[in-house]
N, C-alpha and C positions, 0 to 999 in steps of 0.2 A: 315502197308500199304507200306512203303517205301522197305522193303524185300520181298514182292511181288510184287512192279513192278518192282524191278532189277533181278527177277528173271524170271519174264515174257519177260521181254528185253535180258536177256541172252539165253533164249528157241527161243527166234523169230530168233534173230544169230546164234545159233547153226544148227537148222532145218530148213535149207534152202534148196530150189528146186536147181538140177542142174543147173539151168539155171541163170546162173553168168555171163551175157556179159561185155567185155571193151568199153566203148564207147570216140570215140574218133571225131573230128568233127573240121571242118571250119566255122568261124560267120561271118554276116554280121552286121555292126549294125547302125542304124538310128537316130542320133540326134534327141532327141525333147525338149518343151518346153526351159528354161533358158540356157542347158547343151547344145541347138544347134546353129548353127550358125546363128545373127541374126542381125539385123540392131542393135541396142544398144550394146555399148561397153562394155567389159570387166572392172569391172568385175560383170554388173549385166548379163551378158550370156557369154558363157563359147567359142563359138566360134568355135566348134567343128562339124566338119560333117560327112559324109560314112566313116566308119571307119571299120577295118575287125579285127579278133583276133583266137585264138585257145582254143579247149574246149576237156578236158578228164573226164573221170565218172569210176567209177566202181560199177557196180549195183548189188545187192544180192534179190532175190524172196523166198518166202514161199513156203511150200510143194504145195501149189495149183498153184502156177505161176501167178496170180492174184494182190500179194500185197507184198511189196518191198521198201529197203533202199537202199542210196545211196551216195556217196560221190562222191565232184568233182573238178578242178581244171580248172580255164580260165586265159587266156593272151591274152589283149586287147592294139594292137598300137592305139593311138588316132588320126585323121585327123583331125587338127585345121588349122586356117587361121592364120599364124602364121606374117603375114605382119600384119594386122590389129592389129592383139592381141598387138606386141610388139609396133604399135605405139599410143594403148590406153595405155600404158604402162608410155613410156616416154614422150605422150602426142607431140609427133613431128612427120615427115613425116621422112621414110627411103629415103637414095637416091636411085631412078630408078635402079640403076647395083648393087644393095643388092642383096649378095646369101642366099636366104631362107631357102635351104635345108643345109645350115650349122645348121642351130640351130634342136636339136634332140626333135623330139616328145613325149608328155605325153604319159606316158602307166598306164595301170591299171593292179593290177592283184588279182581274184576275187575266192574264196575259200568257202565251207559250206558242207551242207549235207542235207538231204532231204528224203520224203519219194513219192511212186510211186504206182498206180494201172496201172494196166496192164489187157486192156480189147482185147480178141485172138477168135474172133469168129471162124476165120480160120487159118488154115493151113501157107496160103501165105501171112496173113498180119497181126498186130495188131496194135493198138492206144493204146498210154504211156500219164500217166498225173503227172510227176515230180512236187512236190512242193519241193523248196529248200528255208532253211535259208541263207545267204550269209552275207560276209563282203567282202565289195568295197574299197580295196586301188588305190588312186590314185595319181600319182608322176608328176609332171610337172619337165622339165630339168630345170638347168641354163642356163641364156644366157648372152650372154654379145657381148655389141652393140657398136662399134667403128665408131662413123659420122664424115664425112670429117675434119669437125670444129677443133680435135682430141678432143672432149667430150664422152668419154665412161659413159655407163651404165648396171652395174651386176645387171641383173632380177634375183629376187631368188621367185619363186612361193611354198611354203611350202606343204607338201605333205599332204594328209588330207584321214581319213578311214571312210566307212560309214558301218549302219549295215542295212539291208533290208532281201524282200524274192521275191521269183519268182512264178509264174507258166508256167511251158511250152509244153503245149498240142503240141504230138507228132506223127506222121504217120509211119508205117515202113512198108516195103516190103523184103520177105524172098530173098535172091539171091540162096539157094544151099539147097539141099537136106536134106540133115542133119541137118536142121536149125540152123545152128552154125551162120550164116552170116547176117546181115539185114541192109539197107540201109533207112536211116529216113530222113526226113525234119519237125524241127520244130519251135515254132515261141512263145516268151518269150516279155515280156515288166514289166522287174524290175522297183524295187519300195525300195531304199533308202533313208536312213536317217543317219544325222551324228549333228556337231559343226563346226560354222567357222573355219577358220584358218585363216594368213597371208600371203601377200603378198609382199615383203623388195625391195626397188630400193635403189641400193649406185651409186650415181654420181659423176665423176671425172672430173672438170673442165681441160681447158688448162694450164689456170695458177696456178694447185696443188689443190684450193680447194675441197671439197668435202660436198655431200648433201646428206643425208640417209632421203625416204620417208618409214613409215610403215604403209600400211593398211590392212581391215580384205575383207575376202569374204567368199562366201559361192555361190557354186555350185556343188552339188549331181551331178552323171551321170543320167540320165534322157533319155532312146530311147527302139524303137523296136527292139528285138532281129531275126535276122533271123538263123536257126542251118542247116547243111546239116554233116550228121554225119554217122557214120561206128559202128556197133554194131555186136562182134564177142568173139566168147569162145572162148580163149587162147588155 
């Protein structure tokens, strides 16, 4: 059984339709649930809102054009509220003339592979329905917080991977003749799963002491994906 389906798997890649597009794409993406920005602190929600990232594929189809795998690769900057966050953090107010945009934003970046029907009534347009497996790493920076007082605090937010999958029902429109070219818009709402992790605050008094708080959390990314993307044979 197991030599016939690796043998079925090697026929499906070998005999593939010409039609091998790179897709490549702009995301928008939509905080929801715990993973958005939310009147409760950090860290039962994660604080995060409109956030945009970058998406590549590389798709391979069957002799009929119809049914297809794929591989893909996303980068995701995160948009957090990064005042809040860091003052559920050390649990104090920042001073008024804090520069926020010192402290560098979480990124994710988001990896799998997937399979795809591909429905072409016409000529000038088709509908794509990628399922992909994924795994969601995600990194929060260090920061480190200096208040007038001179009491400093190193936030160290621990990185954490999740494994989930997608679907994301796709529209494309032909731009050229040769159907080499297609312009899509489509629209994803992942669905991850992982393990807590930690989150470590070392505090440094004025007069030398120091205070290490260690706790756990857990926040999956959680939103709607928007895609506006580029589909073209090399």
């Amino acid at each position: 059984m197991g030599g016939r389906a690796l043998l079925a798997a090697l026929s499906f890649l070998w005999a593939q339709n010409p039609y091998r597009p790179l897709v490549v794409g702009l995301t928008a993406l939509f905080p929801t649930g715990a993973w958005g920005r939310s009147h409760s602190p950090f860290p039962q929600n994660g604080r995060a809102g409109i956030s945009h990232g970058a998406y590549g594929a590389k798709e391979y189809y069957d002799p009929s054009g119809r049914f297809g795998w794929f591989v893909f690769f996303q980068a995701v900057s995160w948009e957090v509220d990064r005042q809040n966050l860091i003052q559920d953090l050390i649990l104090q107010p920042l001073p008024d003339n804090a520069d926020y945009t010192a402290y560098r934003l979480p990124f994710s970046n988001i990896g799998g592979l997937g399979l795809i029907y591909r429905y072409a009534p016409k000529n000038r347009w088709y509908f794509s329905l990628p399922v992909d497996v994924r795994i969601t790493y995600t990194n929060y920076r260090q920061w480190v917080i200096v208040l007038p007082s001179q009491v400093s605090h190193s936030v160290r937010i621990e990185s954490n991977s999740f494994l989930g999958f997608a679907v994301t029902p796709t529209f494309w429109i032909r731009l050229d003749q040769e159907k080499k070219t297609y312009v899509g818009l489509g629209l994803a709402y992942p669905m991850v799963w992982g393990k807590p992790a930690y989150y470590t605050i070392y505090t440094t008094h004025s007069d030398g002491g120091t205070q290490t708080v260690r706790r756990e959390y857990y926040l999956p990314p959680q939103y709607v994906e928007f895609r506006m993307l580029v589909a073209f044979v090399p």
